[in-house]
N, CA, C and O atoms as a MOPAC input file, in Angstrom:
PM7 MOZYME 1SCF
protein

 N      7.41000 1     1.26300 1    17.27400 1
 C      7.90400 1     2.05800 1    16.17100 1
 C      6.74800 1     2.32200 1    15.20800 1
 O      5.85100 1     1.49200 1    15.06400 1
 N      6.77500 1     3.52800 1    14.52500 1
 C      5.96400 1     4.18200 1    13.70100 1
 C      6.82800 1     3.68200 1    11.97000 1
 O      7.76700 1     4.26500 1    11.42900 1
 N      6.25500 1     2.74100 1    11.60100 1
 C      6.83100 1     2.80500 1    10.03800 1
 C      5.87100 1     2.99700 1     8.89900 1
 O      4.72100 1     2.62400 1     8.67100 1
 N      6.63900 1     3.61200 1     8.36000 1
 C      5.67100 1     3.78700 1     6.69900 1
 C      6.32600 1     3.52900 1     5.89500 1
 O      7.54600 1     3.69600 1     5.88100 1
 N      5.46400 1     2.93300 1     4.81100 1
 C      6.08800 1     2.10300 1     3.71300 1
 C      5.23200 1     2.76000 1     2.36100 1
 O      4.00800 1     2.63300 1     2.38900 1
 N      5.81000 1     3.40500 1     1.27500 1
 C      5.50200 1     3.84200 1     0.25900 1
 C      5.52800 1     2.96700 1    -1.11600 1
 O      6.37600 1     3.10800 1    -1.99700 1
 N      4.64300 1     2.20600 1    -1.14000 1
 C      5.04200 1     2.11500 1    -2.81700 1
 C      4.55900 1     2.54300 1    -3.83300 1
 O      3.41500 1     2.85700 1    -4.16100 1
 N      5.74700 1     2.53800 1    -4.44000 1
 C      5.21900 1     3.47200 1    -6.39500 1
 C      5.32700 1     2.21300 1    -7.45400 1
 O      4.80400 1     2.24500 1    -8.56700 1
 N      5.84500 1     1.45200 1    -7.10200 1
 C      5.80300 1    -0.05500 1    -8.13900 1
 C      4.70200 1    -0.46500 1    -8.29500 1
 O      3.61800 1    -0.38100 1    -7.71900 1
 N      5.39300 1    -1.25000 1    -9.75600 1
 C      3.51600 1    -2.35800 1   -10.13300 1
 C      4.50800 1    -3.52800 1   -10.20000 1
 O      4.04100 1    -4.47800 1   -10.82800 1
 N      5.79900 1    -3.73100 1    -9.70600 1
 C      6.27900 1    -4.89400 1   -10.25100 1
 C      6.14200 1    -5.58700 1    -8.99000 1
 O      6.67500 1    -5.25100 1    -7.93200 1
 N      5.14000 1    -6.90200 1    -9.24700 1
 C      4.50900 1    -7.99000 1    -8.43800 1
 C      5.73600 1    -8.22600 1    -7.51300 1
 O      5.46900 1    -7.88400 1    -6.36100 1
 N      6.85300 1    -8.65000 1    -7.64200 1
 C      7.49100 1    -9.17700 1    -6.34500 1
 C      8.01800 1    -8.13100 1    -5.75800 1
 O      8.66500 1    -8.43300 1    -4.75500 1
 N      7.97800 1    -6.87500 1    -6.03800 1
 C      8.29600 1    -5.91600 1    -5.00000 1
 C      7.49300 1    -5.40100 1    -3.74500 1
 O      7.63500 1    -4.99600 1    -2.59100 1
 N      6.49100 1    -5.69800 1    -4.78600 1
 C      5.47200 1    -5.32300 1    -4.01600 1
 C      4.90900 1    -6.22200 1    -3.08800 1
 O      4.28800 1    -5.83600 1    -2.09800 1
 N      5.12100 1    -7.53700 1    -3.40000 1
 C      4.85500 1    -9.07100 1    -2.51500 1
 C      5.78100 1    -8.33900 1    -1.39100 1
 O      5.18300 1    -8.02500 1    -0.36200 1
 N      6.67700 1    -8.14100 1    -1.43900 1
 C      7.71600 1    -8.02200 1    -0.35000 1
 C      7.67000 1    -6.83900 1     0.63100 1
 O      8.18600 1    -6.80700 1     1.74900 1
 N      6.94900 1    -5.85500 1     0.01000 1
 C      6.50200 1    -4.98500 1     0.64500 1
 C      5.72300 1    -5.14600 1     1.52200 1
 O      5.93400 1    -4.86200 1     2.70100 1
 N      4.63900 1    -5.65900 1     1.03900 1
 C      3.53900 1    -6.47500 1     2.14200 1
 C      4.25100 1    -7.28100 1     3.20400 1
 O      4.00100 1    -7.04100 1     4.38500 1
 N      5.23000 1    -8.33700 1     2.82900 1
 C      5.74500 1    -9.24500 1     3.91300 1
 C      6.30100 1    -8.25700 1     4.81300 1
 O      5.73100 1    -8.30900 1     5.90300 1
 N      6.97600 1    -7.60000 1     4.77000 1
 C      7.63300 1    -6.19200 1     5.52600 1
 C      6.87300 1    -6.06100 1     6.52000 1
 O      6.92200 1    -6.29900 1     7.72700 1
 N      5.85000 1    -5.45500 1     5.48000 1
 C      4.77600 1    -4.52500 1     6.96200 1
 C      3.93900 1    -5.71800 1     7.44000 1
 O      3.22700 1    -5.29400 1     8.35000 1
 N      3.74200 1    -6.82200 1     7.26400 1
 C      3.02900 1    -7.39000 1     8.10800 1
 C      4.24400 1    -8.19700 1     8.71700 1
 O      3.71200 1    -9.14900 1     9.28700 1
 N      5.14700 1    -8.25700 1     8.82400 1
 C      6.57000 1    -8.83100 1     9.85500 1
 C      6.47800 1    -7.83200 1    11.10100 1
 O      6.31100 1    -8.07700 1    12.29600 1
 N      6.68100 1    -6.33500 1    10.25600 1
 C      6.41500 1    -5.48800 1    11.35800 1
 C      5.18400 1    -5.33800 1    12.39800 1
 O      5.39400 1    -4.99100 1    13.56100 1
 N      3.85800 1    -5.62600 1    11.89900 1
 C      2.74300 1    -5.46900 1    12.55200 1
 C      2.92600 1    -6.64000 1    13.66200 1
 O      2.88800 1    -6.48600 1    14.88300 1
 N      3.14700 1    -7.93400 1    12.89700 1
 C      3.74000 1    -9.50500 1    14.00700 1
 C      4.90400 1    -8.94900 1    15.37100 1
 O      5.14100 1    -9.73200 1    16.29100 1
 N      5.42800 1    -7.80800 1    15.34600 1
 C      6.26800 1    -7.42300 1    16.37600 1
 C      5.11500 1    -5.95600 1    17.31500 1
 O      5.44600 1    -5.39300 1    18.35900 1
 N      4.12600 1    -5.75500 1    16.70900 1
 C      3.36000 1    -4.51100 1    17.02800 1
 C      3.90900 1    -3.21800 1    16.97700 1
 O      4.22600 1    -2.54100 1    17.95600 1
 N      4.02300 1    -2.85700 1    15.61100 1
 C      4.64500 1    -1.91000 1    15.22700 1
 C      3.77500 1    -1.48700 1    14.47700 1
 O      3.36300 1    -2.22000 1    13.57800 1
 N      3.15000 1     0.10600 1    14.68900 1
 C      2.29800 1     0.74800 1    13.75200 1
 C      2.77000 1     0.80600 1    12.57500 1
 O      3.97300 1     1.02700 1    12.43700 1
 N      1.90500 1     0.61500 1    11.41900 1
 C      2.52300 1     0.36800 1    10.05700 1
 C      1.52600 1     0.86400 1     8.88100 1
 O      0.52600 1     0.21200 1     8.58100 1
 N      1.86500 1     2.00900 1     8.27700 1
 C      0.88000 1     2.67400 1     7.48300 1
 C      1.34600 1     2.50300 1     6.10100 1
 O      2.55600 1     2.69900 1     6.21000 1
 N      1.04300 1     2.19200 1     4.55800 1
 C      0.88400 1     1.82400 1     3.28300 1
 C      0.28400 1     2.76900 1     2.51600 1
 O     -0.92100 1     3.00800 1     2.44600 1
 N      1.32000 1     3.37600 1     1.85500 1
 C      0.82500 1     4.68600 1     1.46600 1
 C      0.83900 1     3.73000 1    -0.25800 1
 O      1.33000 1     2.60100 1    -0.28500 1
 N      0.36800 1     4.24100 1    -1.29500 1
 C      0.05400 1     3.30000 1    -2.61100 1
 C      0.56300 1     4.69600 1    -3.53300 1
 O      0.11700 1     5.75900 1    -3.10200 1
 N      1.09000 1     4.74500 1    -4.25700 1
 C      1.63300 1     6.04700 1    -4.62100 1
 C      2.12600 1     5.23000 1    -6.38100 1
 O      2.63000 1     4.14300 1    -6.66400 1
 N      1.63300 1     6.49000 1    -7.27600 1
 C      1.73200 1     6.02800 1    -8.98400 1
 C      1.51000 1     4.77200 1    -8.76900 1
 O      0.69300 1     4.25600 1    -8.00600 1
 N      2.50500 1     4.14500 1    -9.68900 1
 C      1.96700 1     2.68400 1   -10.80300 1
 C      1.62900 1     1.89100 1    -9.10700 1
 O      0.76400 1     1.01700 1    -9.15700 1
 N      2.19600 1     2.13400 1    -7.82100 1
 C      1.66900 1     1.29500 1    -6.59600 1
 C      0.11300 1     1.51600 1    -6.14900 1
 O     -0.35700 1     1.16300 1    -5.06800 1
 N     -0.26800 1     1.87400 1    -6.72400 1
 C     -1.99300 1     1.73000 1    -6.78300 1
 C     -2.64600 1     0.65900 1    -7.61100 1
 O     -3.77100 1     0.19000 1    -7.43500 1
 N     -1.98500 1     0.42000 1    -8.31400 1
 C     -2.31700 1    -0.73300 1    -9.29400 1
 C     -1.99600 1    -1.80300 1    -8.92000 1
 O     -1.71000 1    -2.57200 1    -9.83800 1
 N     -1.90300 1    -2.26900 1    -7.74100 1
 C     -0.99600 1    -3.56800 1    -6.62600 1
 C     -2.22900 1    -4.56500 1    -6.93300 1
 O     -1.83900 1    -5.57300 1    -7.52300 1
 N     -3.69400 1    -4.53900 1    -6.66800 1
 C     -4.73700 1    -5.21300 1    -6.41200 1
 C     -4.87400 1    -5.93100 1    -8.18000 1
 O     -5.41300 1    -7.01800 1    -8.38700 1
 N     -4.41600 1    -5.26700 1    -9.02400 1
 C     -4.23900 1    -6.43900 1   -10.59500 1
 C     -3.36600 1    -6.54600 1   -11.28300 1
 O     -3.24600 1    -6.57100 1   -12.50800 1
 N     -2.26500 1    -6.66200 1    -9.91900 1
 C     -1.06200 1    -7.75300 1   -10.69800 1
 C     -1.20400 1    -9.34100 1   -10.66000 1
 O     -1.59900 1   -10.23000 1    -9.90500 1
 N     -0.73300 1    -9.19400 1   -11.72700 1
 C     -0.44600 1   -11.35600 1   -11.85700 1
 C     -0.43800 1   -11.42500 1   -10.33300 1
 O      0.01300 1   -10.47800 1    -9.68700 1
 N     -0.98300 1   -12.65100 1    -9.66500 1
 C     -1.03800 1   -13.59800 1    -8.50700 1
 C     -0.40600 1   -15.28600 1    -8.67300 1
 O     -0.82200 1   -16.13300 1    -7.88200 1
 N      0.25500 1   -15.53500 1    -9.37300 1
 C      0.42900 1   -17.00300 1    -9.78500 1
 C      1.52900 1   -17.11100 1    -9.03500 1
 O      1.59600 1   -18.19100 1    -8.44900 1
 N      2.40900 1   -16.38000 1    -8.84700 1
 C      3.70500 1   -16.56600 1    -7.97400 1
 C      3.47700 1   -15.99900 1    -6.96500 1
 O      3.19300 1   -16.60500 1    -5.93200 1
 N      3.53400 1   -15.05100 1    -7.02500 1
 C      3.69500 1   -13.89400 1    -5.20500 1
 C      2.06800 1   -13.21200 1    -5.29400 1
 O      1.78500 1   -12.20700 1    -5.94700 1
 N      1.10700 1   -14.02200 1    -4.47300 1
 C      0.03600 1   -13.62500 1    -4.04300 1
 C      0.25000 1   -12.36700 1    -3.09300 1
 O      0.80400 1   -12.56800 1    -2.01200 1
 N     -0.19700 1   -10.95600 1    -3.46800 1
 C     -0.23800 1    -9.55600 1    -2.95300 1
 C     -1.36700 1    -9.51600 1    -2.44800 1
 O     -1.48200 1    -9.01700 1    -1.32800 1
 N     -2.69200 1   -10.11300 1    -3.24600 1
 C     -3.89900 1    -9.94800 1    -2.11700 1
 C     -4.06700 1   -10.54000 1    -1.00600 1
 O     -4.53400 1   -10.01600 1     0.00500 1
 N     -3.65700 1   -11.79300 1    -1.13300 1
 C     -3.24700 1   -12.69400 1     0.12700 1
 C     -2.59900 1   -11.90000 1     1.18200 1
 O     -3.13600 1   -11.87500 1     2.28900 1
 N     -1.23900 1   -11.08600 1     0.92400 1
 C     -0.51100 1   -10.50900 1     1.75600 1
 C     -1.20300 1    -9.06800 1     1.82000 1
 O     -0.50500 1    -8.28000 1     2.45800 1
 N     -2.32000 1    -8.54500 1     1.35800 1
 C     -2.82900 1    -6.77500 1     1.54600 1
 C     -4.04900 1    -7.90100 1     2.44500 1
 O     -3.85900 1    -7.62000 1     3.62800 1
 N     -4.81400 1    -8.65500 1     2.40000 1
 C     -5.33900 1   -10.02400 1     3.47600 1
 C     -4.93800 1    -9.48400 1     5.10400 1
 O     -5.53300 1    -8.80800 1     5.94300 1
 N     -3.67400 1   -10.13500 1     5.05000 1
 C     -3.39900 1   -10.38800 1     6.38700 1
 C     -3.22900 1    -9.15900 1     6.89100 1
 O     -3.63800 1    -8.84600 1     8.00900 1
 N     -2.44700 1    -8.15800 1     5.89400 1
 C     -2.04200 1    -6.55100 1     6.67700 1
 C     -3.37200 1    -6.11200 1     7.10200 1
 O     -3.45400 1    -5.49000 1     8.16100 1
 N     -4.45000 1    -6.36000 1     6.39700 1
 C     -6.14300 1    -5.64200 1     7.29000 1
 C     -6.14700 1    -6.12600 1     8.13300 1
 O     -6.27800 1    -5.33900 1     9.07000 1
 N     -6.06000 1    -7.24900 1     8.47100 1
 C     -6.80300 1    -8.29700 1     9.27400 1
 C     -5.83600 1    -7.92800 1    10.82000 1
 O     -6.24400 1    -8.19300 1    11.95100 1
 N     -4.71400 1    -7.37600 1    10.54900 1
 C     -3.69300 1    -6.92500 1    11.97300 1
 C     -3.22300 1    -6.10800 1    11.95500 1
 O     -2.13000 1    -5.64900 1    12.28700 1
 N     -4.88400 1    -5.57100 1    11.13200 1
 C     -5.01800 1    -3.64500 1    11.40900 1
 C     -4.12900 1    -2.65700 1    11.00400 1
 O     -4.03500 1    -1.56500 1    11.56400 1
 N     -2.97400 1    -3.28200 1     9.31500 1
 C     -2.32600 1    -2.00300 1     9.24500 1
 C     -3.02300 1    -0.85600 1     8.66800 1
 O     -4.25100 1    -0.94200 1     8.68500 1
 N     -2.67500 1    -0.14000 1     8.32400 1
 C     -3.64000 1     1.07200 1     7.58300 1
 C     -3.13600 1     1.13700 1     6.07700 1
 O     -1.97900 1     1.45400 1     5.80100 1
 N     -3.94100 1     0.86300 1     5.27700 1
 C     -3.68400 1     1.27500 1     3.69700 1
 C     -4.04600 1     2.54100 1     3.15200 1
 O     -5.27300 1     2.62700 1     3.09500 1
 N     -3.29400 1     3.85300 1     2.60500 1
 C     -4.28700 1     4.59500 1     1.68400 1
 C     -3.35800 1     4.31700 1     0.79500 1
 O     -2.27000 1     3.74600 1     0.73000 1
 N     -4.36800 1     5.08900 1    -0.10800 1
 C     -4.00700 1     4.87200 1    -2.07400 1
 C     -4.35500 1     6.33100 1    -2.24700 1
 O     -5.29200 1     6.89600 1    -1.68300 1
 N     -3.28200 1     7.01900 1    -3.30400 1
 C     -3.55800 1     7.98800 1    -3.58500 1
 C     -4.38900 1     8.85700 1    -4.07400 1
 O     -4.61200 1     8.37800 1    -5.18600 1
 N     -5.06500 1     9.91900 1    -3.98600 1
 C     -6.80000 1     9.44000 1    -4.64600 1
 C     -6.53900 1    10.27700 1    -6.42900 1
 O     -7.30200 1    10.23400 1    -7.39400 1
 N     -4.94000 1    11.09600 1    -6.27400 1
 C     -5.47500 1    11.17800 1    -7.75500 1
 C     -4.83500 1     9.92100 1    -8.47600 1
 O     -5.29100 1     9.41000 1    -9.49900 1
 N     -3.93900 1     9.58500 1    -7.93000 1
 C     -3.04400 1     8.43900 1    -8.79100 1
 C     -4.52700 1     7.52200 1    -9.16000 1
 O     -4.78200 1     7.12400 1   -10.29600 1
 N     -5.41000 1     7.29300 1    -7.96800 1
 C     -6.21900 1     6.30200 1    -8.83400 1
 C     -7.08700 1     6.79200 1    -9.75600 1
 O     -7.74500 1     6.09000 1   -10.52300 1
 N     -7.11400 1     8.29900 1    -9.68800 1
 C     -8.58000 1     8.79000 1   -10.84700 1
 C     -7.91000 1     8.60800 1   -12.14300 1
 O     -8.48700 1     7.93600 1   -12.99700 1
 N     -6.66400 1     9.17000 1   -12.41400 1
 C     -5.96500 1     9.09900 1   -13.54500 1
 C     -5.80800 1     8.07900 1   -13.87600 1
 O     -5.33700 1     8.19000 1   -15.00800 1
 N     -5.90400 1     6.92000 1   -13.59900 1
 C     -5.99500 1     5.38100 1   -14.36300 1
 C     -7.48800 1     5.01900 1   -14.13800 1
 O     -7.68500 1     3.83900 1   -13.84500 1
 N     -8.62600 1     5.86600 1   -14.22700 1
 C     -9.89700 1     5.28900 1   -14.07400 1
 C    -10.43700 1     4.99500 1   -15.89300 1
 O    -11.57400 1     4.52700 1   -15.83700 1
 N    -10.14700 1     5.07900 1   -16.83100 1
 C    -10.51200 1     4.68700 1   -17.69900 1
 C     -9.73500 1     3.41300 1   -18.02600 1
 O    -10.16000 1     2.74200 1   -18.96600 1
 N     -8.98000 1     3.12100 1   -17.56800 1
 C     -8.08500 1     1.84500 1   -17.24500 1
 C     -8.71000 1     0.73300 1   -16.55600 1
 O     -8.99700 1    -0.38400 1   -16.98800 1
 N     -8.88600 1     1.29800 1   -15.27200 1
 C     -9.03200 1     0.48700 1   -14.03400 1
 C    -10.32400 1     1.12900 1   -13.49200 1
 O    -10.31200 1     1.81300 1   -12.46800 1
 N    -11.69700 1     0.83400 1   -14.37500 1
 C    -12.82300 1     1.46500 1   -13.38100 1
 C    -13.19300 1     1.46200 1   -12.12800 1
 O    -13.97600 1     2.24800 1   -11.59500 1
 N    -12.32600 1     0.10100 1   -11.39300 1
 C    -13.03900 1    -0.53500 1   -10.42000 1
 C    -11.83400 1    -0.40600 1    -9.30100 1
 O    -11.80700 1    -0.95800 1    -8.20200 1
 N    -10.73100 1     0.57300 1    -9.94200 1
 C     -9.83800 1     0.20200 1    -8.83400 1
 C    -10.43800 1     0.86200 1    -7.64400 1
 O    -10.85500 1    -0.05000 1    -6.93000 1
 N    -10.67500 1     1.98900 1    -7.10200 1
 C    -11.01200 1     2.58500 1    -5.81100 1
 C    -11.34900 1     1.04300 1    -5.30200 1
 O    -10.64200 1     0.20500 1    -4.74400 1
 N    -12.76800 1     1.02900 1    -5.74400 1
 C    -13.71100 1    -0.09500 1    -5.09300 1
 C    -12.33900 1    -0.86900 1    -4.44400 1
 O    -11.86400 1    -0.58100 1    -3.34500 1
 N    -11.76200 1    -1.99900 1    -5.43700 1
 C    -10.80700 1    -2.78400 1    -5.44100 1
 C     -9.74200 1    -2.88800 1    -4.26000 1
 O     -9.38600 1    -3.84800 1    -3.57700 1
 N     -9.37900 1    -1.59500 1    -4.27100 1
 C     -8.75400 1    -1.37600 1    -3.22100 1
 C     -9.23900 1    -1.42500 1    -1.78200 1
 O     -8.53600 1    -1.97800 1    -0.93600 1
 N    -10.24800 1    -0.94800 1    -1.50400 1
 C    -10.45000 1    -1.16200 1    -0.39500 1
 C     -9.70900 1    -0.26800 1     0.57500 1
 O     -9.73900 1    -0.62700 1     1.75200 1
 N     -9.12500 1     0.70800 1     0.31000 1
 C     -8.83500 1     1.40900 1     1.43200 1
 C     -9.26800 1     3.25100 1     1.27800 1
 O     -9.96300 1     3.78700 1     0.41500 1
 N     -8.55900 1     3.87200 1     2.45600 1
 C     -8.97500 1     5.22500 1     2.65900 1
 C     -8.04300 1     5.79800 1     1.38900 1
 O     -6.98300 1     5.23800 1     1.10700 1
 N     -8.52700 1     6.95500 1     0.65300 1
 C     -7.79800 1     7.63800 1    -0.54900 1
 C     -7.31000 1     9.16500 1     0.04000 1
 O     -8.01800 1    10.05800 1     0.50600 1
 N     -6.19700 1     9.13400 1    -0.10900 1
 C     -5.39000 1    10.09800 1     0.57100 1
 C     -4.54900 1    10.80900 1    -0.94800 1
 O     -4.52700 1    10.43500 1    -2.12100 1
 N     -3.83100 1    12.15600 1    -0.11400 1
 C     -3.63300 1    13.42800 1    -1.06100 1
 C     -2.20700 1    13.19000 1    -0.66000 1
 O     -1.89400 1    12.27700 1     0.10600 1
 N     -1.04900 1    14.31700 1    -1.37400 1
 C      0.23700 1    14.38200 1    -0.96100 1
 C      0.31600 1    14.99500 1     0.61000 1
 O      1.33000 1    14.76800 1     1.26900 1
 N     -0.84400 1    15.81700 1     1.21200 1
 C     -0.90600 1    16.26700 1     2.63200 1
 C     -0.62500 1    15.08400 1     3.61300 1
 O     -0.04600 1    15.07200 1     4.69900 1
 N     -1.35200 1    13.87200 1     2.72300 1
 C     -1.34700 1    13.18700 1     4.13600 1
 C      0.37700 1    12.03700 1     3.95500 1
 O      1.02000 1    11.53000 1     4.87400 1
 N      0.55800 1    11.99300 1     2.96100 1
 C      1.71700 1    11.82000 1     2.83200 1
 C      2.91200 1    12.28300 1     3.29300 1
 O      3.84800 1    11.58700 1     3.68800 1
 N      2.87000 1    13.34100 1     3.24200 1
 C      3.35000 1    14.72700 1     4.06500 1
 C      3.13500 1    14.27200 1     5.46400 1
 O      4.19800 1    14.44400 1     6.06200 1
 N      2.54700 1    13.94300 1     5.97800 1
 C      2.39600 1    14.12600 1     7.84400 1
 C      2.71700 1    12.44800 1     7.93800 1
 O      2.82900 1    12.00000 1     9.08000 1
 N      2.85400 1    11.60400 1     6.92100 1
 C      3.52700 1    10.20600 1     7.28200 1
 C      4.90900 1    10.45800 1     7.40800 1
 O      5.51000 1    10.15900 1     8.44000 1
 N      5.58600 1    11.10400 1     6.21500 1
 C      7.13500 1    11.36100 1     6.34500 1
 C      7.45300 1    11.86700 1     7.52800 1
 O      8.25400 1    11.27100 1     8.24800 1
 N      6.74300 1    13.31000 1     7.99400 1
 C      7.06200 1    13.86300 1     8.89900 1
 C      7.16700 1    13.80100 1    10.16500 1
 O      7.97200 1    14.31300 1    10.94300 1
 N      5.68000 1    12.67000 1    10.41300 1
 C      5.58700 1    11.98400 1    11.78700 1
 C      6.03100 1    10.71600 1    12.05400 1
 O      6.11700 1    10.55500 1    13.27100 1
 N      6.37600 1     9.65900 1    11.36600 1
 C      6.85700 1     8.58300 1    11.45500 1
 C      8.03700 1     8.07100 1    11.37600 1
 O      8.79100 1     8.33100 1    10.43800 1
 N      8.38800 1     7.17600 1    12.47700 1
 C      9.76100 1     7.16800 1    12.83800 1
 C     11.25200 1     6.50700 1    11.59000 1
 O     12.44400 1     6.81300 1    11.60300 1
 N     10.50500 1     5.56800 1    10.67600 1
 C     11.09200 1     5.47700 1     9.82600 1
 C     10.39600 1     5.95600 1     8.29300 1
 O      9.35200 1     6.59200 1     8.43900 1
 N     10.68600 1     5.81300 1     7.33200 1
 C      9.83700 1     5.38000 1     5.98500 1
 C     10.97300 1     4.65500 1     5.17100 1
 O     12.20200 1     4.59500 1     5.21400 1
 N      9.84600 1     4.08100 1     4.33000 1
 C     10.63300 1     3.11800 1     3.68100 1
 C      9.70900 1     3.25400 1     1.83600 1
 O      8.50200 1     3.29700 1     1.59900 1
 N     10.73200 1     3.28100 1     1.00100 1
 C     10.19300 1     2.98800 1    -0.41900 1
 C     10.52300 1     1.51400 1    -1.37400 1
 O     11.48400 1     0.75900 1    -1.52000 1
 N      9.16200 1     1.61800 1    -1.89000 1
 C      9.57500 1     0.23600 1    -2.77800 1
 C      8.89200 1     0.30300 1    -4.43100 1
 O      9.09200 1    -0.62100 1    -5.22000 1

């Protein structure tokens, strides 16, 4: 199965859970793409004291899911967050490619 998972949250345990998701799914080998969309670009500096997200954006690289982050959502918080691109660590994608996740993938999912 083809799943995509969208988030627009900054609220830490949604987003913890989001991660557990797609890496449950990747543990069954299920392509699994992480689209980071508004305040969900800002995932990499939320509080960590309870629900570690880098830990869990960790394991999703490591069993190869695919992350992009939106590339304007992150310019528009760059006087905020200078360092997010860097931070993130993944490919920066437009509403096009968002567009061909909805369209080609067998489920999607928002959080």
């Amino acid at each position: 199965m083809k799943l995509a998972i969208i988030i627009y949250s900054n609220d830490t345990e949604t987003v913890w859970n989001a991660f557990r998701l797609a890496n449950t799914s990747l543990g069954y080998e299920d392509k699994v793409t992480i689209f980071l969309l508004g305040k969900g670009v800002e995932c990499v500096s939320l509080p960590t004291v309870k629900y570690n997200i880098r830990e869990q954006m960790d394991v999703f690289r490591e069993f190869h899911g695919e992350l992009i982050g939106c590339g304007l959502c992150c310019e528009t918080r760059e006087d905020e967050m200078p360092f997010l691109k860097e931070d993130l660590k993944c490919e920066l994608g437009s509403m096009q490619n968002l567009y061909a996740l909805v369209r080609d993938y067998d489920k999607v999912l928002t959080f």
